[in-house]
C-alpha positions in Angstrom: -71.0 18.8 -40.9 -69.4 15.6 -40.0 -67.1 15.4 -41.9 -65.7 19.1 -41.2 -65.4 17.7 -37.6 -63.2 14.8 -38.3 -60.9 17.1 -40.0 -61.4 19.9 -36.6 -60.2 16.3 -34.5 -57.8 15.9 -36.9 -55.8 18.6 -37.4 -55.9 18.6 -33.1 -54.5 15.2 -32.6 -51.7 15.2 -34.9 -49.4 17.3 -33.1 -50.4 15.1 -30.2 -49.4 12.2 -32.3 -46.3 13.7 -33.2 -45.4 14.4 -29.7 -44.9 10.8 -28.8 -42.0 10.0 -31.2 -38.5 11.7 -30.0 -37.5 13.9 -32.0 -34.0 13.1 -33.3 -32.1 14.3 -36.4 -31.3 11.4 -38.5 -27.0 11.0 -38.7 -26.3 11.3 -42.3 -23.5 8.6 -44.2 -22.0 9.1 -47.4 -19.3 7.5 -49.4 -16.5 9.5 -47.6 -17.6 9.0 -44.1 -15.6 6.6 -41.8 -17.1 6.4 -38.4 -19.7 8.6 -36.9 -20.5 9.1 -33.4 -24.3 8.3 -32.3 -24.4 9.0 -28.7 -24.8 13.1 -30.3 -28.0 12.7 -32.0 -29.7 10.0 -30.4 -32.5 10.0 -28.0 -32.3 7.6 -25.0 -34.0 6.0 -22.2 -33.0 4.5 -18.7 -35.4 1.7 -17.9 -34.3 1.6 -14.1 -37.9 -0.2 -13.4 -37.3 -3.0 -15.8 -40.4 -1.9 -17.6 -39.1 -1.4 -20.9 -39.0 -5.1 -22.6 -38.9 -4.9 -26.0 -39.5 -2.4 -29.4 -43.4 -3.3 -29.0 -43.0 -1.2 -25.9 -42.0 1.9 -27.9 -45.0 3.6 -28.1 -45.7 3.7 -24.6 -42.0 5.6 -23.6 -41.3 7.3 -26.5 -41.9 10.7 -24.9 -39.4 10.1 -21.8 -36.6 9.6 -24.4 -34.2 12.3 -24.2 -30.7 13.8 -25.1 -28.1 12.5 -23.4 -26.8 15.0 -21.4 -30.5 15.7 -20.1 -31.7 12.8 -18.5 -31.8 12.4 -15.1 -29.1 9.7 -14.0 -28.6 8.2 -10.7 -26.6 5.2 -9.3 -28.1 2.0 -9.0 -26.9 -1.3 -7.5 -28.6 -3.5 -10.3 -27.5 -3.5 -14.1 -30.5 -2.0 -16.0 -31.0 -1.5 -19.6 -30.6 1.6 -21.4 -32.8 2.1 -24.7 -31.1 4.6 -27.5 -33.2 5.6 -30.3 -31.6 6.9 -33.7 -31.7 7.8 -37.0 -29.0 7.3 -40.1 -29.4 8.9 -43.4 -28.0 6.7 -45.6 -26.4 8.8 -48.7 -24.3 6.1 -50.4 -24.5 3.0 -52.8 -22.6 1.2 -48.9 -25.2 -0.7 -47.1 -23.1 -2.6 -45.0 -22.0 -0.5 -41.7 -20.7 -1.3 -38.2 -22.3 -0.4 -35.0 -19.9 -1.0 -31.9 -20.3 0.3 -28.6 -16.7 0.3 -27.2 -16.8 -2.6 -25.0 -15.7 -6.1 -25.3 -18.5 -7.7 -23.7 -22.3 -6.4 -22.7 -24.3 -8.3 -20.6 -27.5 -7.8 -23.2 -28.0 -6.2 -26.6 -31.1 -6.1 -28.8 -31.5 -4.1 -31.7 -34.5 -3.3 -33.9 -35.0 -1.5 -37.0 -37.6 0.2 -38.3 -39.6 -0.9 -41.1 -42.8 0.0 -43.1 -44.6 -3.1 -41.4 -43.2 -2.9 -38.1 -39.7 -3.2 -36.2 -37.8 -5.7 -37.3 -35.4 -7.7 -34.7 -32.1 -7.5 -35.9 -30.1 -8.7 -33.1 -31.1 -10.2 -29.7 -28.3 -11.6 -27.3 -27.8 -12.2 -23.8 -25.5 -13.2 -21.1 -26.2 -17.0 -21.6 -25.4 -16.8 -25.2 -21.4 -18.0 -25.9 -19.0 -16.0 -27.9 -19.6 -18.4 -31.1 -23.4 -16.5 -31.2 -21.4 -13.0 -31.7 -22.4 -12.2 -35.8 -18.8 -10.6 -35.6 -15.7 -13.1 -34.3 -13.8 -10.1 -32.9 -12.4 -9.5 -29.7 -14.4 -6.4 -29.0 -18.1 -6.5 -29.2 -19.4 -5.3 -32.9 -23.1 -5.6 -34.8 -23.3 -5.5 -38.7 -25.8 -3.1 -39.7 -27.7 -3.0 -43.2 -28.6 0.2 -43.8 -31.7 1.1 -46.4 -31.6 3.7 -49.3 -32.6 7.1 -47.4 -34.0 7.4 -44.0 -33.4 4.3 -40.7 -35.0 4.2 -37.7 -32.7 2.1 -35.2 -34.2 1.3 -31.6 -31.2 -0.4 -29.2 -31.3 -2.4 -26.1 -28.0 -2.4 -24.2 -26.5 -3.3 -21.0 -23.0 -2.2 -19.9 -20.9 -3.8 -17.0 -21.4 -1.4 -13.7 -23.9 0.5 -16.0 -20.9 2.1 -17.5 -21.2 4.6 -20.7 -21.5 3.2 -23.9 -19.6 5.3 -26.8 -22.0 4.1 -29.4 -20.4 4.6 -33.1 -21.1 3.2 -36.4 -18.5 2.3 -38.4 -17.9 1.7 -42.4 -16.3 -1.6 -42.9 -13.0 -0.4 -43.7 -12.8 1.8 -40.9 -14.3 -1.1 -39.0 -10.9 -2.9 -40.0 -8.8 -0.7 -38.7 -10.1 -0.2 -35.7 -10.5 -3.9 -34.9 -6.6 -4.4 -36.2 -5.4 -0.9 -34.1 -7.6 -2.3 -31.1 -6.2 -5.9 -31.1 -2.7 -4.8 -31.9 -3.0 -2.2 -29.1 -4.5 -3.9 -26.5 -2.0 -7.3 -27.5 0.9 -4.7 -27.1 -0.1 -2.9 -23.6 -0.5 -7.0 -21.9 3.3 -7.2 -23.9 4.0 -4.5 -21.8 2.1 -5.1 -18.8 3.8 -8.7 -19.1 7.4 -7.6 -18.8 6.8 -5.1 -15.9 5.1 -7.8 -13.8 8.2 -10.4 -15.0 10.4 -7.0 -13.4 7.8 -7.2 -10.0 8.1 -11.0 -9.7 12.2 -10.7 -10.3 12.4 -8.1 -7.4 9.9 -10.2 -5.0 12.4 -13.4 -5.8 15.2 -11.6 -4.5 13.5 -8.9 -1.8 10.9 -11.4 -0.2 8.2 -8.9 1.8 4.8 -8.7 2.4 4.6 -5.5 0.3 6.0 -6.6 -2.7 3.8 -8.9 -2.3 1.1 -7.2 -2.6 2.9 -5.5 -5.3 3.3 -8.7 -7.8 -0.3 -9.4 -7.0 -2.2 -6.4 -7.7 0.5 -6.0 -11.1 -1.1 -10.0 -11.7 -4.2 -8.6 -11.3 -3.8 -5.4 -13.4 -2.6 -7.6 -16.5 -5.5 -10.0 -15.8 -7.6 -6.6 -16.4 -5.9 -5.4 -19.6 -6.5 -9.3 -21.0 -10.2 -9.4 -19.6 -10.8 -5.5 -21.1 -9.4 -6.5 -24.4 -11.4 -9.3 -24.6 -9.2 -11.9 -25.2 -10.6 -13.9 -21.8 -13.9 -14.1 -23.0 -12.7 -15.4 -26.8 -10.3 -17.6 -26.2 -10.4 -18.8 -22.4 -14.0 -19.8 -21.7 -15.9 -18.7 -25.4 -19.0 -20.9 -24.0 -19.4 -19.2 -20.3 -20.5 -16.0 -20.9 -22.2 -15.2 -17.5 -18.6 -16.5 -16.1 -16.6 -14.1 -17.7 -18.8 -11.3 -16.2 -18.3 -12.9 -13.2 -14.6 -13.0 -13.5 -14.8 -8.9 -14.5 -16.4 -8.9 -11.6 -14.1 -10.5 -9.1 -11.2 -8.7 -11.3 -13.0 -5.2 -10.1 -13.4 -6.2 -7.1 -10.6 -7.5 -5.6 -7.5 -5.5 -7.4 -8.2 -2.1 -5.1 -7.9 -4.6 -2.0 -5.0 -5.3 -3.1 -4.1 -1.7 -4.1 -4.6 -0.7 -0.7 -2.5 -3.3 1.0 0.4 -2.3 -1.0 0.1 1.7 -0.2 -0.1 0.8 3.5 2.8 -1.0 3.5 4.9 0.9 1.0 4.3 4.1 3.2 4.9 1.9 6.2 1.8 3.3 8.0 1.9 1.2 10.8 5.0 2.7 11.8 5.0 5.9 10.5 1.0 6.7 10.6 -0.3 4.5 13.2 -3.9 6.5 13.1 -4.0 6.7 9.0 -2.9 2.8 8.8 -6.0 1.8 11.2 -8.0 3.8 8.6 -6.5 1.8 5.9 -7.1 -1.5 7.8 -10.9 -0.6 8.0 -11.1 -0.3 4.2 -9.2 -3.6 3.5 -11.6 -5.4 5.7 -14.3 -3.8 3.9 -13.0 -4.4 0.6 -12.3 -8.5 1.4 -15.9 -8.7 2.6 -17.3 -7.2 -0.3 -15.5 -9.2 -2.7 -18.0 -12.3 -2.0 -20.8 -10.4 -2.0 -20.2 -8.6 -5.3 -20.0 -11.9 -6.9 -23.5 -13.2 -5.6 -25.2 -9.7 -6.4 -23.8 -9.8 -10.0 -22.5 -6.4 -9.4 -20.2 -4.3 -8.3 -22.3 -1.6 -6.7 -20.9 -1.4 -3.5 -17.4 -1.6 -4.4 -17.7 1.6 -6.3 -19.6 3.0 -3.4 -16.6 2.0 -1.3 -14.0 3.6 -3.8 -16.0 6.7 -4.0 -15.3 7.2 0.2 -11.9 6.3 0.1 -11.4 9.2 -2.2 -10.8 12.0 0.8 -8.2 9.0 2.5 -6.2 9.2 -0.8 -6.4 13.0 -0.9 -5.0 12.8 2.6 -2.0 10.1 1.7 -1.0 12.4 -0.9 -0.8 15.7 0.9 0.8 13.6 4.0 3.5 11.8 1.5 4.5 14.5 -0.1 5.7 15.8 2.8 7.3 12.7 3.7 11.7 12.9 2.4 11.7 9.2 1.7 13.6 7.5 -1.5 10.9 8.0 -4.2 8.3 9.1 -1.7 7.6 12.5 -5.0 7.1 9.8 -7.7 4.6 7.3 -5.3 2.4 10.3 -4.3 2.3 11.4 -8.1 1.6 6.9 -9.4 -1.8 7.8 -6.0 -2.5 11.1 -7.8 -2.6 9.4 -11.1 -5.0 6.3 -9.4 -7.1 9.1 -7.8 -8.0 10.6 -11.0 -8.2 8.1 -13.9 -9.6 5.5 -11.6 -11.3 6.9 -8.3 -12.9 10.4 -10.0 -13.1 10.0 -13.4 -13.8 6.2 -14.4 -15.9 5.0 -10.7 -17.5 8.5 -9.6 -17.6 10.2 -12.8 -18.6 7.7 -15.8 -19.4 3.9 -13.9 -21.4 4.5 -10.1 -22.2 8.1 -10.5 -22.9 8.6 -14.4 -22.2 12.2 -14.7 -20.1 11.7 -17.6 -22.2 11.0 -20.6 -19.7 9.8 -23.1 -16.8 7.8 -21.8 -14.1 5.2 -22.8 -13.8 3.6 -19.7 -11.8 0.4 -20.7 -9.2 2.7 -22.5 -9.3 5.1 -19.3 -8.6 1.7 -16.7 -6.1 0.8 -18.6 -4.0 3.9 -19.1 -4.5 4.5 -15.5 -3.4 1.2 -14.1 -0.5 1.6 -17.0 0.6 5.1 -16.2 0.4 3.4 -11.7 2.3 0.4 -12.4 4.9 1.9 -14.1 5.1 4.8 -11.4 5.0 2.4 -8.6 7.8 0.3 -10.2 9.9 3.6 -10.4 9.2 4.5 -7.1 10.4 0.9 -5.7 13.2 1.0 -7.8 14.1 4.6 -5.8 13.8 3.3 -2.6 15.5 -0.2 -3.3 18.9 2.6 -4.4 18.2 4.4 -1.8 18.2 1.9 0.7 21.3 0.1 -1.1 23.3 3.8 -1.1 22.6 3.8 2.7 24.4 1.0 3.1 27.1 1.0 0.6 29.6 2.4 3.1 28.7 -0.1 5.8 28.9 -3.2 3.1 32.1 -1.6 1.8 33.5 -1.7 5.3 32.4 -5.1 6.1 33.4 -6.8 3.4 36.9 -7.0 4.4 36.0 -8.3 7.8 33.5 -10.7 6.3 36.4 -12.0 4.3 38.5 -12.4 7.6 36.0 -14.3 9.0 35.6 -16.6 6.1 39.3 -17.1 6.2 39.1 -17.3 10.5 36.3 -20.0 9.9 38.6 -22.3 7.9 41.0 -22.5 9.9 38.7 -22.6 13.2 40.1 -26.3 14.0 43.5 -25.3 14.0 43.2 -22.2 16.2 40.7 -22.4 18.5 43.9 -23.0 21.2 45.4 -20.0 20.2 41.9 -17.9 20.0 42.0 -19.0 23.9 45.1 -17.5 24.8 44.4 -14.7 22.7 41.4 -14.0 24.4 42.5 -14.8 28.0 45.2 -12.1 27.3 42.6 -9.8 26.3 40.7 -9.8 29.4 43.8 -9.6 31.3 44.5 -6.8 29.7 41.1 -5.3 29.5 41.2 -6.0 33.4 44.5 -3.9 33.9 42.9 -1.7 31.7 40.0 -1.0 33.9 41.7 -1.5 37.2 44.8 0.8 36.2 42.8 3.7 36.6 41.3 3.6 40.1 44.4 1.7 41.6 46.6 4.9 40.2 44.3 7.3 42.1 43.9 5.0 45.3 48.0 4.8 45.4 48.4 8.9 45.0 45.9 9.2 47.6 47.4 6.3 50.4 51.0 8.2 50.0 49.5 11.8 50.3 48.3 10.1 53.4 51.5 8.5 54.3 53.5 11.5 54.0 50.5 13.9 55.3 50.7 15.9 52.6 47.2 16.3 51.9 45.3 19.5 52.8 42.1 17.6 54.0 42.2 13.9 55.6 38.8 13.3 55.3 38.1 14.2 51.6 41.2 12.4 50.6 39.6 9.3 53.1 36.4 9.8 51.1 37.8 10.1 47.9 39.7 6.5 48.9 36.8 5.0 50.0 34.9 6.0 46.7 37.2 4.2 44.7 37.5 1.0 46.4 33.3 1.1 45.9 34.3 1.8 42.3 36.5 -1.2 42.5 33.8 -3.6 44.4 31.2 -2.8 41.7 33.4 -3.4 39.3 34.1 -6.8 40.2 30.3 -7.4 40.9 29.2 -6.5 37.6 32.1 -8.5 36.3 31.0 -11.5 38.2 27.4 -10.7 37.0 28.0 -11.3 33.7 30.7 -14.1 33.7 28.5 -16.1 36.2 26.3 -18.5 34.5 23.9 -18.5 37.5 20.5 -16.7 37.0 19.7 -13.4 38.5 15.6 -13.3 37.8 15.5 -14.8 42.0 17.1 -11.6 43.2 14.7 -9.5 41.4 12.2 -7.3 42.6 9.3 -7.7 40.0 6.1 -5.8 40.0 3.6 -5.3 37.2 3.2 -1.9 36.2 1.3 -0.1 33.5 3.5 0.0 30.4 3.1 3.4 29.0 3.4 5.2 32.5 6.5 3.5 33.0 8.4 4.2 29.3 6.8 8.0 30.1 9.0 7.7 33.2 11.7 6.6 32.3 11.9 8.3 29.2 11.8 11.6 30.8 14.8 10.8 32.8 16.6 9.7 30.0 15.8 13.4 28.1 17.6 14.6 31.6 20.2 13.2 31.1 21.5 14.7 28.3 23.0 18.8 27.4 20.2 20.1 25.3 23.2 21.8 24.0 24.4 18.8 22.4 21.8 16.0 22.2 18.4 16.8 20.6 15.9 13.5 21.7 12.8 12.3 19.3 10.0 10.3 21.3 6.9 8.2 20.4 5.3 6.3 22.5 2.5 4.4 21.2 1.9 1.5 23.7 -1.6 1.0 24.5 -2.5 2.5 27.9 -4.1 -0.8 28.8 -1.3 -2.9 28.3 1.2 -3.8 31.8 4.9 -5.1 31.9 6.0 -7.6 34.8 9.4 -5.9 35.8 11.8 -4.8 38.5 11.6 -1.1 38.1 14.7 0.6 39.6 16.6 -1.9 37.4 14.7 -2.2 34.2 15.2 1.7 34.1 18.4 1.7 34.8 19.1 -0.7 32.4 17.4 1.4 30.1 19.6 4.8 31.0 22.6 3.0 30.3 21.8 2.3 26.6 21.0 6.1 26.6 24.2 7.0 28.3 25.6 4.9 25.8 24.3 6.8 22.8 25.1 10.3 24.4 28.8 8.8 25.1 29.7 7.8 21.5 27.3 9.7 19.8 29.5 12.5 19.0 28.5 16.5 18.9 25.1 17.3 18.2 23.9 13.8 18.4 19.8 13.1 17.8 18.8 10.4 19.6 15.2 8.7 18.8 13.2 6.8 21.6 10.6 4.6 20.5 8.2 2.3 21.7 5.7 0.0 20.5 4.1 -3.4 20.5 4.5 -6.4 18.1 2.4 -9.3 18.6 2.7 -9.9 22.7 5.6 -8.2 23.0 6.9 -4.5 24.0 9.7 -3.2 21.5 11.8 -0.2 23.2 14.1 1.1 20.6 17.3 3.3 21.3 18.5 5.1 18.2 21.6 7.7 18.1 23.1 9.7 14.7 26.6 8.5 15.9 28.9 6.1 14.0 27.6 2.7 12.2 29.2 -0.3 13.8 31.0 -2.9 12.0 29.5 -6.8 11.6 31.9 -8.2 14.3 31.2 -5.1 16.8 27.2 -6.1 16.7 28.5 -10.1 17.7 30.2 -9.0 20.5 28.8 -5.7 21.6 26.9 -7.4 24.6 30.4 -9.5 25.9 32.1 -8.2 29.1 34.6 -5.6 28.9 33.7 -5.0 25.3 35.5 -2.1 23.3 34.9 -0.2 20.1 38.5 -0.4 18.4 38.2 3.2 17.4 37.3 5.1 21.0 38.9 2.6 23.1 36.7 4.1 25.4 34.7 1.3 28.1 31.2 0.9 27.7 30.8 0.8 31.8 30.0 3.8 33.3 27.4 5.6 35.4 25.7 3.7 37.3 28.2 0.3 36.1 25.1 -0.8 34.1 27.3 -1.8 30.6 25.5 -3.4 27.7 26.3 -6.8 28.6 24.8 -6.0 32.0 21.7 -4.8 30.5 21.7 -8.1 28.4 22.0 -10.1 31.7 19.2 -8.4 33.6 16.6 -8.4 29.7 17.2 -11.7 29.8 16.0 -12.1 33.0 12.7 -10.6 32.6 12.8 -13.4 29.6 13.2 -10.5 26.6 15.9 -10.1 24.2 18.2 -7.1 23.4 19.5 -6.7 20.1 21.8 -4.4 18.3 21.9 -3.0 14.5 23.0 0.1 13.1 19.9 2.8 12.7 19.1 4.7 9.7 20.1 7.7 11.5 23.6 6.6 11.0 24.5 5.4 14.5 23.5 2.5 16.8 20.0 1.2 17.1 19.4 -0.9 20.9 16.2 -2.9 20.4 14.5 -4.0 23.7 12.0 -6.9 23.5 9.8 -7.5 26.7 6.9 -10.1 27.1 3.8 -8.2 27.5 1.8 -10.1 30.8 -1.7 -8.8 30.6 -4.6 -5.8 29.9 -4.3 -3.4 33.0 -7.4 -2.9 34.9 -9.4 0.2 35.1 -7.4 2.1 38.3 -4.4 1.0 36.3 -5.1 3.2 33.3 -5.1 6.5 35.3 -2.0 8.7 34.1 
């Protein structure tokens, strides 16, 4: 009776017993296989608890080991280990096999075997350990594997950086070969390449110093510091004996390249100008990236910098609907380089496969470094379009110049010799610029005093009026003359007042739209002074001073002329800028475009009119409210006036009404 109730317990336990051990289908190898995939067949485990320590363990969490694809993954700001449990079949006379798990580096690794008294500990390393410990001097990170006649039982430990996918294989030895020489020679030819194109950045930064190429050689520095550290090659050959440094420098590398990233997008786009609200979003993310850069590195992990990629996502959706748009010089080949980052880098490789784990199977160091490949080389195209571009836009001007330039050189030389006859030349000038101006008015006043003298006039009194206007004419005239040929300052006779600065450009902007024929001008505004900000200024002549550069542009401008209006600030000071569609200017017009009685050689035409405000009036009176005016031709293909004013302070509340 006993005994038929041991086996009764019997036969009811061993399912029970069978239950706890995953079930897996071993991965058979013969003589003719090369490289099997593991990841398919094997059973694995998350221990996001840190209670999984070692094969002893086993029993207790076999049953939570499941397929790949159905266990329950989640981002988590710590690296954890992940446990896979396999099988191999071993079919061959080969006993000697490969196990690799496509990375170059993992933080910890420990793998058991299965045998008849127990699991054996075949491997056990851990970020402390230096390269020299590795039973396999290759760049990327392989474990020999000695496979028994029929069925092994395999239990592995890993940990990936940012808990990335491992693509777990196991490799004969001559496929092992292969793949280490196609690796090494791949990854040694991609820096080659990476190389060359930052040599090309660094070339282009030596001759077109900014702030966004800049960034640009940087974050290329970075990217090729990437393809080195992904390869390998850092951790073998630069510091073999600091392995927990060489994560940290993966770290750092994944941390700071998408500041950088960033930086140069903003200022490629030229969103402060051009985007002021979609810049100050950028801005926000740059600080956030800088500040996380130190605290990635004391974590250990890049956690939060993937959480911050993951939100910038909808900013870069944004950038590329919004540049697409945009008919800048490779503006189509930049927005495809930020569609290329968005979905190697930001979807697939950081949401997809690294913080968010919904991709089970995934080669993430080939995947960064065709993305970054595929960017860089975009990016370069695009700079290279915009560098033509900019260079064909000012081809005709340089063509034109270059003649003059040459005059000047020859001028210069001989400067000693003729500075008595550059005198006389230029006393003559204004002589005749004089007669030139007072021909005019002097004609008109002599027609009317002998209609007068002979009565022949139909009305006294207009023809008085018409008299008197002109000698007015002739007194302003000479005032403005003596204005800006007197050396004596005119800030005394002013009549400053502070006013709010984006009331008053509203102001006088308006009356600068009414003064032209919507019929033949078509104005652009933006105004995007701070309504706090205030100006210290004499109004009536600040705007008039203003109206004449505007009168200016509608004057010489020619039919159907666009003229842009802009304001904005720069530091502590408010930039007002003028632009018209009209005629480029030559190199010697710009020096002297502010003098008295100046005249363009091709219209002849003065630049005094209205209300006698010329340009080198406006200088005089910008001056006096200590600013600067400048002149350079605008991309619109005319004249660009730039207006610098100090700003004085914050307005006060009542001041921000309007």
């Amino acid at each position: 009776m006993r005994s038929l109730l041991l086996i009764l317990i019997g036969f009811v336990l061993m399912p029970a017993i069978a239950d706890v051990l995953p079930n897996v289908e071993p991965t058979s190898v013969n003589k003719d296989t090369q490289v099997v995939q593991i990841n398919k067949s094997a059973r694995f485990y998350f221990d996001y608890d840190d209670e999984f320590h070692s094969a002893f363990d086993f029993d207790a969490f076999a049953q939570q080991f499941r397929p790949l694809n159905d266990l329950n993954k989640k981002p988590q700001k710590e690296i954890y280990s992940k446990w896979a449990y396999f099988k191999v079949e071993r079919d061959t006379e080969i006993s000697d096999w490969i196990l690799s798990f496509g990375f170059p580096r993992l933080a910890k690794v420990s793998v058991y075997q299965k045998m008849p008294y127990g699991w054996l500990d075949v491997i056990n390393l851990t970020e402390s350990d230096p390269f020299s410990k590795r039973p396999i001097q290759d760049p990327q990170f392989y474990i020999p594997l000695k496979l028994q006649p029929g069925e092994n039982t395999f239990l592995v430990e890993y940990q990936t950086f940012a808990n990335a996918p491992a693509n777990i294989r196991l490799h004969s030895q001559e496929n092992f070969l292969a793949e280490s020489h196609k690796s090494l020679i791949t990854n040694a030819s991609l820096a080659g390449v990476i190389a060359a194109i930052l040599l090309i950045v660094l070339v282009n930064l030596f001759f077109n110093r900014n702030s966004t190429n800049v960034y640009y050689a940087t974050w290329t520095m970075l990217f090729f510091m990437i393809v080195i550290d992904t390869a390998g090659f850092t951790f073998q050959y630069f510091w073999p004996h600091h392995n927990k440094f060489s994560g940290q420098f993966s770290i750092f590398l994944m941390a700071t390249v998408p500041l950088f990233h960033l930086l140069f997008v903003r200022g490629f786009l030229q969103l402060k100008h051009y985007h002021p609200v979609l810049n100050k979003i950028y801005c926000t993310f740059i600080c956030i990236y800088a500040a996380l850069i130190p605290i990635a590195l004391f974590i250990n992990s890049v956690y939060f910098n993937l959480l911050l990629s993951t939100l910038v996502i909808p900013v870069f959706i944004y950038t590329c609907v919004w540049s697409i748009k945009q008919k800048g010089p490779g503006m189509r080949t930049f927005t495809f380089s930020l569609i290329n980052h968005l979905l190697f880098l930001n979807v697939f490789t950081i949401v997809g496969a690294s913080y968010g784990n919904f991709i089970d199977v995934f080669d993430i160091t080939s995947f960064i470094k065709i993305g970054y490949l595929i960017e860089v080389l975009l990016f370069t195209v695009a700079l290279a379009l915009q560098h033509k571009s900019l260079q064909s836009r000012l081809l005709n001007q340089l063509q034109h110049q270059v003649h003059a330039l040459n005059q000047t050189v020859n001028t210069k030389h001989k400067e000693a010799n003729d500075k008595e006859v550059q005198l006389k030349a230029k006393e003559e000038k204004l002589f005749t610029d004089l007669s030139h101006e007072l021909r005019t008015p002097l004609t008109v006043m002599k027609i009317q005093v002998e209609s007068l003298q002979y009565n022949i006039v139909d009305n006294v009194q207009d023809s008085y009026n018409k008299l008197m206007t002109k000698i007015d004419e002739l007194n302003s005239f000479i005032d403005q003359l003596m204005l800006v040929t007197d050396d004596k300052d005119i800030a005394a006779l002013l009549n400053k007042e502070t006013l709010n600065a984006k009331v008053f450009i509203n102001e006088v902007f308006q009356t600068c739209i009414q003064e032209g024929d919507p019929k033949k001008s078509k104005f652009s505004v933006s105004n995007s002074v701070d309504h706090r900000l205030s100006i210290n200024v004499d109004k009536q002549t600040m705007e008039n001073a203003i109206l004449e550069v505007v009168k200016n542009a509608l004057r010489f401008g020619g039919e159907d002329v666009e003229i842009s209006l802009t304001t904005l600030q720069e530091d502590h000071n408010l930039i007002i800028k003028i632009e018209d569609s009209g005629m480029p200017l030559s190199y010697e017009a710009h020096q002297q475009l502010f003098q008295p009685l100046f005249r363009d050689e091709v219209s002849r035409s003065a630049m005094l009119g209205g209300k006698g405000m010329g340009l080198a009036v406006c200088k005089k009176i910008i001056e006096s409210h200590e600013g600067k005016i400048e002149s350079h031709n605008s991309l619109l293909g005319g004249l660009c006036i730039e207006i610098s004013l100090p700003i004085e302070s914050v307005s006060k509340p009542q001041l921000e009404v309007g």
